[in-house]
C-alpha positions as a Markdown table, in Angstrom:
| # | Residue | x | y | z |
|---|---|---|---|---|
| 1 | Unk | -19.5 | 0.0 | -3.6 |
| 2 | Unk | -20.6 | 2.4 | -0.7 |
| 3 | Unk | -21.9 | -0.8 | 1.3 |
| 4 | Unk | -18.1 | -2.8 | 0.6 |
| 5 | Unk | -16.8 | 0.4 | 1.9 |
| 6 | Unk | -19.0 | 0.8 | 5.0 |
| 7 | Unk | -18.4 | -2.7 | 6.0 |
| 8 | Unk | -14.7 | -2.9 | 5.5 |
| 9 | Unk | -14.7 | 0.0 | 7.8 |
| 10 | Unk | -16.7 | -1.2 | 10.9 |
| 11 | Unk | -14.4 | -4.4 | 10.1 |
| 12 | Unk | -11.3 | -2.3 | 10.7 |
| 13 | Unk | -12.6 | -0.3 | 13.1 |
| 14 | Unk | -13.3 | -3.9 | 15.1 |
| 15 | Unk | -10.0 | -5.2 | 14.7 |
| 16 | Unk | -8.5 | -1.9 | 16.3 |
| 17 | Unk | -10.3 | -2.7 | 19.8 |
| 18 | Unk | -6.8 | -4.5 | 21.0 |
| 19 | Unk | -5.1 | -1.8 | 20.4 |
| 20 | Unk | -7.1 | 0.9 | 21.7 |
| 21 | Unk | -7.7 | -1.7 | 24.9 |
| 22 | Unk | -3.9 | -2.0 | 25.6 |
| 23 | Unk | -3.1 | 2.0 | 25.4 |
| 24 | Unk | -6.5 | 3.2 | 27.3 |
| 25 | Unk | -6.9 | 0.3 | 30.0 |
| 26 | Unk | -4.1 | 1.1 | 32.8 |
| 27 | Unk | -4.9 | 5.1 | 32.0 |
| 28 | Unk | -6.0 | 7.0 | 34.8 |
| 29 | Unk | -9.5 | 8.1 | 34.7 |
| 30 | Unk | -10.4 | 10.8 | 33.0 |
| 31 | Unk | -12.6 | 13.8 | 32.3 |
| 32 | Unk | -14.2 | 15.8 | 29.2 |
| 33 | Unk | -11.1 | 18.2 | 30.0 |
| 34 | Unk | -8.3 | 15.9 | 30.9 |
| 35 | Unk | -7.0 | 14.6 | 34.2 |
| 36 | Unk | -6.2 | 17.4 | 36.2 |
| 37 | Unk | -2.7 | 18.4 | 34.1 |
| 38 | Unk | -2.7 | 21.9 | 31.8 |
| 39 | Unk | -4.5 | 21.6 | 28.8 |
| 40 | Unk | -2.5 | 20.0 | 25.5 |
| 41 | Unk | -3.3 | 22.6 | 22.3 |
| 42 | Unk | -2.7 | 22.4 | 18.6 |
| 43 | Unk | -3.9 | 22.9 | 15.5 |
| 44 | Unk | -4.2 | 20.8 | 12.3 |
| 45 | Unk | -5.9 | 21.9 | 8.3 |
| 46 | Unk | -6.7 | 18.6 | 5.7 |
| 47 | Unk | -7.9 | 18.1 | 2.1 |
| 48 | Unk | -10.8 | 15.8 | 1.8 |
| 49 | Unk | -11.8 | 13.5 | -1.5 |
| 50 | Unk | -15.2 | 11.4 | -1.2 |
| 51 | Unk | -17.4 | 9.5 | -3.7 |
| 52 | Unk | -21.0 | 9.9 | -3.2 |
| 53 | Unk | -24.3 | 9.5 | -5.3 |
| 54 | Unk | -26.2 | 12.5 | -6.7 |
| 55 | Unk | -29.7 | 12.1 | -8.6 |
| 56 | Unk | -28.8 | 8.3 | -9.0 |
| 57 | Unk | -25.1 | 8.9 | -10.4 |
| 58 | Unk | -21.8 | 8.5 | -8.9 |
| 59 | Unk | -19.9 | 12.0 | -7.9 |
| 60 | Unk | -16.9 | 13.2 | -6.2 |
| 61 | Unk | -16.8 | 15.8 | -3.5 |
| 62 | Unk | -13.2 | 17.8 | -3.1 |
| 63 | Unk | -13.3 | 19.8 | 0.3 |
| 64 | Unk | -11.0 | 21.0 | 3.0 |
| 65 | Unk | -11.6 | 20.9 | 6.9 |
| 66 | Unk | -9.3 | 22.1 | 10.0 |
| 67 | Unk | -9.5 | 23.9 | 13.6 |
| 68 | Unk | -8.1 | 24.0 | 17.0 |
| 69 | Unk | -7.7 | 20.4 | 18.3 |
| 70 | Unk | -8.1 | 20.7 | 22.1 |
| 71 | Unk | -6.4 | 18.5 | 24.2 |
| 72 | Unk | -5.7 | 15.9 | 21.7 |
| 73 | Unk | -9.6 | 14.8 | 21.9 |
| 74 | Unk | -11.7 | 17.1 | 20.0 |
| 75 | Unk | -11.2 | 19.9 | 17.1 |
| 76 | Unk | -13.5 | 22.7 | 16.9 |
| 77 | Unk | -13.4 | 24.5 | 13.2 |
| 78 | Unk | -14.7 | 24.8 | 10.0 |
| 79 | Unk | -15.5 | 22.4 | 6.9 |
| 80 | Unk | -16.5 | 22.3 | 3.2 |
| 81 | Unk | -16.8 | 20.1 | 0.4 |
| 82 | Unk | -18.1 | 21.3 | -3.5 |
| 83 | Unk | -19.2 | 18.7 | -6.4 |
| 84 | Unk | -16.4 | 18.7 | -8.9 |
| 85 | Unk | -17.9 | 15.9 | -10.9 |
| 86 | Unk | -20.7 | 16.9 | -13.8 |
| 87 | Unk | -24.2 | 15.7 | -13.1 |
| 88 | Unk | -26.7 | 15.8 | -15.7 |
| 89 | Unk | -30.7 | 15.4 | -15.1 |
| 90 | Unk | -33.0 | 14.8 | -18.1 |
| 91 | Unk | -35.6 | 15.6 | -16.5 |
| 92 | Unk | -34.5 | 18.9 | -15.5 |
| 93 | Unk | -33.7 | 19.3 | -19.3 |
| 94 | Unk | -37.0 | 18.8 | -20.6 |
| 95 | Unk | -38.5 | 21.5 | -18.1 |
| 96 | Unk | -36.6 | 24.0 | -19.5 |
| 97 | Unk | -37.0 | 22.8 | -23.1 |
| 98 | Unk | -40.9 | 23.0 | -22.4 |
| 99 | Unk | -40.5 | 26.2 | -21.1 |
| 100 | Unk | -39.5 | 27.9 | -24.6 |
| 101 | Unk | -35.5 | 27.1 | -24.3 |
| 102 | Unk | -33.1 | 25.9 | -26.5 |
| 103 | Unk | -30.3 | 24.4 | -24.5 |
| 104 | Unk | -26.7 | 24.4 | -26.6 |
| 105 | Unk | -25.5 | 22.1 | -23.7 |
| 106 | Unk | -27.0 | 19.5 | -21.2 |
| 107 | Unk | -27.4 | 21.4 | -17.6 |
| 108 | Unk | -25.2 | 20.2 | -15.0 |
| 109 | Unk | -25.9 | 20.1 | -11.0 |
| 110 | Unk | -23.6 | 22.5 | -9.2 |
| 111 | Unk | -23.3 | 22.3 | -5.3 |
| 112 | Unk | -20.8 | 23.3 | -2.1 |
| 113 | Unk | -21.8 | 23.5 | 1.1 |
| 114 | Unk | -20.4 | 23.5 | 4.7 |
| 115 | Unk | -20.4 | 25.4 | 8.2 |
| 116 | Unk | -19.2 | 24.7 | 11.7 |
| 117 | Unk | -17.0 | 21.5 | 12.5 |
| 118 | Unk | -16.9 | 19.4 | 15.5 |
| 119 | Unk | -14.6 | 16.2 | 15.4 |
| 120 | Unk | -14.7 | 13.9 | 19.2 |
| 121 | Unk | -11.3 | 11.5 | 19.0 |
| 122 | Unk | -11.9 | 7.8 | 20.4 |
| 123 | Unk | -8.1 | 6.3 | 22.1 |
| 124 | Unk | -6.1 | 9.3 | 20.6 |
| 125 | Unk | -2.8 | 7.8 | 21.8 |
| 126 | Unk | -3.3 | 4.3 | 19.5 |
| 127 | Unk | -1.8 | 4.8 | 16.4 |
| 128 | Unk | -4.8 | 3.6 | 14.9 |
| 129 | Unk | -7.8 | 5.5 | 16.1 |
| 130 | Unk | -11.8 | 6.8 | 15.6 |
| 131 | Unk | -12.9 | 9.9 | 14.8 |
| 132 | Unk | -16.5 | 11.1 | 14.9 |
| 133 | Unk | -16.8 | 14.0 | 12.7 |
| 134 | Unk | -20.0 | 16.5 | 12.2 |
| 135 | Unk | -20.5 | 19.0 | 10.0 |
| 136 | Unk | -23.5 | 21.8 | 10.4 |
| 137 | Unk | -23.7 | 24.7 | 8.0 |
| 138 | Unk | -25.1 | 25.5 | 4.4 |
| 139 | Unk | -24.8 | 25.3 | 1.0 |
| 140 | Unk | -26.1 | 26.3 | -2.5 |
| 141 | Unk | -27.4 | 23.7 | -5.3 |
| 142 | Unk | -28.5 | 24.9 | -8.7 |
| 143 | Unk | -28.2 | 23.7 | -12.3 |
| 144 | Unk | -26.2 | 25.4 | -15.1 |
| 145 | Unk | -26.8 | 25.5 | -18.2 |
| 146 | Unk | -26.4 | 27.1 | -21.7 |
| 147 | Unk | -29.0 | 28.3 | -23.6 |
| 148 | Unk | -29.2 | 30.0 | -27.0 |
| 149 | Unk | -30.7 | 33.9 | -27.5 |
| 150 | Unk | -33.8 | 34.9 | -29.0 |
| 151 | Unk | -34.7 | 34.6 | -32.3 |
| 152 | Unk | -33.1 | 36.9 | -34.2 |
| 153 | Unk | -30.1 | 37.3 | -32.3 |
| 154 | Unk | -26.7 | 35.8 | -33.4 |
| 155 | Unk | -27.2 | 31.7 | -33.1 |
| 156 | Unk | -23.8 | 31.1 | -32.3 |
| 157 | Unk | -24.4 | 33.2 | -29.6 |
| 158 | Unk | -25.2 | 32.0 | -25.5 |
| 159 | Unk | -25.7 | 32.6 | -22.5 |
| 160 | Unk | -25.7 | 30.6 | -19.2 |
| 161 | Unk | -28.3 | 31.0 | -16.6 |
| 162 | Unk | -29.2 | 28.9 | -13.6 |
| 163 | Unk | -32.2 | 27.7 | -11.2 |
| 164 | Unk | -30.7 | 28.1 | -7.4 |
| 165 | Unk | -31.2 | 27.9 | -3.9 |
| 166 | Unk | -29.7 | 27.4 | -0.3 |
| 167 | Unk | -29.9 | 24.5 | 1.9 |
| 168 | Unk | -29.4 | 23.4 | 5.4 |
| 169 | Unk | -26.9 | 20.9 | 5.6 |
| 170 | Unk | -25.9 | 18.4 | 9.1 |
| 171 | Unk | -23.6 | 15.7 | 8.2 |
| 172 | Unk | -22.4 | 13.1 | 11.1 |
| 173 | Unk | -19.8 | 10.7 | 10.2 |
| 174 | Unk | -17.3 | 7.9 | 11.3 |
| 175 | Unk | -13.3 | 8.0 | 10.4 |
| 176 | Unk | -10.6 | 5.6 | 11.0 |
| 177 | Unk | -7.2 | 7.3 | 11.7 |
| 178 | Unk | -3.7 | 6.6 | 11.2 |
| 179 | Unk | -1.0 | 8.1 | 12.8 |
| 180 | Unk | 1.3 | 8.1 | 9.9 |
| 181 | Unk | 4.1 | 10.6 | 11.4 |
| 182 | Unk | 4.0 | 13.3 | 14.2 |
| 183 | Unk | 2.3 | 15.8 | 11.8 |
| 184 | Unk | 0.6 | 13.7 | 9.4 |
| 185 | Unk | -2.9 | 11.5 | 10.0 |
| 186 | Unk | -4.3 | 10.1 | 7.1 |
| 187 | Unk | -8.3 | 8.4 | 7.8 |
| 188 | Unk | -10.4 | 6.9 | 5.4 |
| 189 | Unk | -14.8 | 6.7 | 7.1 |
| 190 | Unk | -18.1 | 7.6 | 5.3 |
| 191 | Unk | -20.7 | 10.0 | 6.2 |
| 192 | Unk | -24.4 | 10.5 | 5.7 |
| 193 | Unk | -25.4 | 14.2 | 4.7 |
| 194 | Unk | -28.8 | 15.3 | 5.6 |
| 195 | Unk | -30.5 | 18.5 | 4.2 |
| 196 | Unk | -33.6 | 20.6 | 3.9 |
| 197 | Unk | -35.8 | 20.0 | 1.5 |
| 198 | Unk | -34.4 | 21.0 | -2.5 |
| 199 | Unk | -37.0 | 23.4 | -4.1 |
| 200 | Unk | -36.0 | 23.1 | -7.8 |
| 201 | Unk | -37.6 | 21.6 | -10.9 |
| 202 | Unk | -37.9 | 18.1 | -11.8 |
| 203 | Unk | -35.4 | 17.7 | -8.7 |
| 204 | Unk | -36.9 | 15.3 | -5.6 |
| 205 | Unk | -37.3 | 17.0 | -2.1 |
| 206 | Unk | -34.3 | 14.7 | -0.7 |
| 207 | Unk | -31.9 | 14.7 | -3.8 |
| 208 | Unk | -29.0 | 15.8 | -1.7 |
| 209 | Unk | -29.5 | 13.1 | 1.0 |
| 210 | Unk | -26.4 | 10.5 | 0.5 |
| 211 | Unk | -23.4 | 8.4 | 1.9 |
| 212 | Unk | -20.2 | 10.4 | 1.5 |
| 213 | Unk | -16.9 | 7.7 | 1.6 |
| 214 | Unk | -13.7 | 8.9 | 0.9 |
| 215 | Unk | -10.2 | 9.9 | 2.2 |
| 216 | Unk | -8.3 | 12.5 | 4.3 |
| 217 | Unk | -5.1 | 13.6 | 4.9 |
| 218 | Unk | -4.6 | 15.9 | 7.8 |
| 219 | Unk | -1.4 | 18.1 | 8.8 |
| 220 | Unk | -0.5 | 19.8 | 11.7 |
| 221 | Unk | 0.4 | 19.5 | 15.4 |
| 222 | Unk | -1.8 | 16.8 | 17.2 |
């Protein structure tokens, strides 16, 4: 599904050339900064929804992103996303079966992570438009589970207990916008999220490596 997505995308993004031709070719040149004039600032915040595939199972990331968009061409701000789906690993269940537990329920990965965010616009004044989001921060991942006491304690009895740790997180990505109204942009792109290596039992070093694709809807003055 991922690679349908990623393709329909870099078709879109194709067919939106013309347009971003016809509104950028008789512009005036240029620079990072503008062209000379004061300096255009504003301000936007947008809830994020992406499917992506954790330990070989499809997941859904919920998140929120915003910042200060600087001269219609690039926001400076802060990201996040967090797993909202369950994700079960037998293998991580049968670690901590062999090491004396009695589980009452199937562990579940648990993760969030995000950091500094740095979104470049391509042809800002084409109602249909690229963005180049990147995300650099951290996160947490862990597993949760419940467990039952000791023997001789009450068996209906639990308690929940984890296996943890931080991570490293830098996630580039591709988005096509569209100008929907003056306040609203709504994009729909994928990412690839890179991190450190995961340090937890019956988990592989690169389990959080992965294509995000999704949807965003952004508000605020552009």
């Amino acid at each position: 599904m991922l690679s349908r997505f990623l393709h329909t995308l870099v078709l879109l993004t194709i067919a939106s050339i013309p347009a971003i031709s016809q509104h950028t070719d008789d512009a005036p040149m240029r620079t990072l900064l503008g062209d000379g004039r004061e300096l255009h600032h504003g301000g936007w915040g947008a809830l994020t929804s992406h499917h992506t595939r954790l330990l070989e199972k499809d997941a859904l990331l919920v998140g929120a992103r915003g910042g200060w968009l600087i001269n219609h061409r690039v926001t400076i701000g802060f990201a996040g996303h967090g797993l909202v789906t369950p994700v079960g690993n037998v293998a991580y269940d049968a670690h901590v079966q062999a090491q004396g537990e009695v589980l009452r329920s199937k562990s579940s990965l648990q993760m969030g992570y995000g950091g500094l965010f740095i979104e470049p616009v391509i042809a800002y004044r084409s109602p249909l438009h690229v963005s180049l989001p990147l995300i650099v921060g951290a996160g947490g991942v862990g597993y949760g589970y419940t467990s039952r006491l000791p023997e001789g304690a009450d068996p209906q009895s639990g308690y929940r207990t984890s296996d943890a740790q931080a991570f490293f997180v830098v996630e580039p990505g591709i988005e096509l916008e569209l100008n929907v109204i003056p306040l609203v942009r709504v994009g729909i792109g994928a990412s690839y999220r890179y991190t450190s290596d995961v340090d937890l039992p019956a988990t592989a070093k690169d389990a959080l490596h992965g294509i995000n694709a999704g949807l965003t809807v952004k508000v605020g003055c552009f």
